[in-house]
N, C-alpha and C positions, 0 to 999 in steps of 0.2 A: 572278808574282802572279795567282792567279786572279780573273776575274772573276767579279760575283753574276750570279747570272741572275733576269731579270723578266719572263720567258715565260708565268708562270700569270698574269701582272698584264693580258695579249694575250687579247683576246677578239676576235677577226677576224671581220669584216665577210663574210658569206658572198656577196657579189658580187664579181669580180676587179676589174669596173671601179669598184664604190666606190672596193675596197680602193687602186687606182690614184692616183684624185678624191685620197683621204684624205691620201696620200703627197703629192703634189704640195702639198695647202694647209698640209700639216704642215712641209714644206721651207720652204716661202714662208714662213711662223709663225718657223723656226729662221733665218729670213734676215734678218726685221724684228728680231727680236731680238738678233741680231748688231749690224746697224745701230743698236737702241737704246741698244748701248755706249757708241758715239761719238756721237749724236744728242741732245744732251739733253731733246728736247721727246715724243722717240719713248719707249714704254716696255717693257722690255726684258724682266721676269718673267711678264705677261700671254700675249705672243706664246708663249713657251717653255712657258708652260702648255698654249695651245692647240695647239702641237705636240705637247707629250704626249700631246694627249686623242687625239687623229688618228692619229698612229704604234699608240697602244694599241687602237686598233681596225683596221688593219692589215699592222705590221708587226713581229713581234717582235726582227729584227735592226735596225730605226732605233730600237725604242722604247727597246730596252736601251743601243744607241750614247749615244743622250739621256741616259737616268736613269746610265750610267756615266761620261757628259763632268763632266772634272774642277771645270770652270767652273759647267755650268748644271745638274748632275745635284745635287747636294747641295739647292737651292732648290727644284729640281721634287719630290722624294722629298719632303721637307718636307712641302709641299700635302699631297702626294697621300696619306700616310700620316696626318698629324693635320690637316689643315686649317690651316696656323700658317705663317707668315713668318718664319726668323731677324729677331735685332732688329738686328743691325748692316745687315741688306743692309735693311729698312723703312725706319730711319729714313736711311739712302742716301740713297733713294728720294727719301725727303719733303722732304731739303735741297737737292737736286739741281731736283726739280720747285720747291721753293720759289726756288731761287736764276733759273731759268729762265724762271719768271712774272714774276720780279721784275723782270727786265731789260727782257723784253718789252712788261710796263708803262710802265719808267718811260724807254726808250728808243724803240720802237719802234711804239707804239700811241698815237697822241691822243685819237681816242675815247671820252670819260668814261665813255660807259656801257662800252664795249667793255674799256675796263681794269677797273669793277667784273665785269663778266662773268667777265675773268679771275681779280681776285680772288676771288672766290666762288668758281668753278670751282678753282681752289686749295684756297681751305680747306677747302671739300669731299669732294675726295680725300686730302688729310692726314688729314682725320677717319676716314674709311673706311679709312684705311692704319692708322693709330695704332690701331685698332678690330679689327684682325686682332691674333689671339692670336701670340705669341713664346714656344716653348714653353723658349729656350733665357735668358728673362729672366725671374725672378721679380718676380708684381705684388709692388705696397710693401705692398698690405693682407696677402697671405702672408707678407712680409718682417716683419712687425710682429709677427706670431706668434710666428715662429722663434725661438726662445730665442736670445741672444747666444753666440759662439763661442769 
């Protein structure tokens, strides 16, 4: 199977030791993001993004490893070509962070303000997540259009 290549997408940092820096914080990025597998409070597409940006301007054997990994490459290509989230791996997201605030409130935190904090901080980035386009969901208002099948 041959691989794509993402080498014109490598725009390289023309100091070695950036390019060094960049590696190193783009590893740490692809490490948090592992972590935020199993982590549910950590978040796991941000990091991976920020890896991409770092590797893309360093190195085009980590950046392609990235955007070819069978896990994190399909999310990252996403972004990075339309700006857009798949909607299965968003709304993931939004259940996961919703199920994790939940708990955290309603176990962990006494609080009152510090659990409103929470919530808010919740519904906030549900909103912002719900708010990134899914190029692989059609909105209902286009749905409405579409002639019957």
């Amino acid at each position: 199977m041959e691989h794509p290549d993402y080498s014109a997408e490598v725009r390289r940092h023309a100091s070695p030791v950036v390019r060094g820096a960049l590696i190193v914080a783009g590893t740490a990025c692809v490490g948090l993001g592992v972590l935020g597998l199993f982590l549910p409070v950590l978040p796991t597409t941000p990091f991976l993004l920020l890896a991409a940006a770092c590797y893309a301007r360093a190195s085009e054997r980590f950046y392609g490893w990235l955007l070819r990994n069978r896990t994190f490459g399909p999310t990252i290509r996403e972004w990075r070509r339309y700006r857009s989230i798949p909607y299965r791996t968003k709304w993931t997201a939004v259940v996961l962070m919703s199920l994790t605030l939940a708990s955290s409130i309603v176990f962990f935190v006494r609080n009152p303000y510090l659990q409103a904090a929470l919530a808010a901080l919740g519904v906030g980035l549900a909103v912002w997540l719900a708010r990134i386009p899914s190029r692989d969901r059609r909105r209902s208002r286009d749905a409405a259009r579409m002639p019957p099948e």
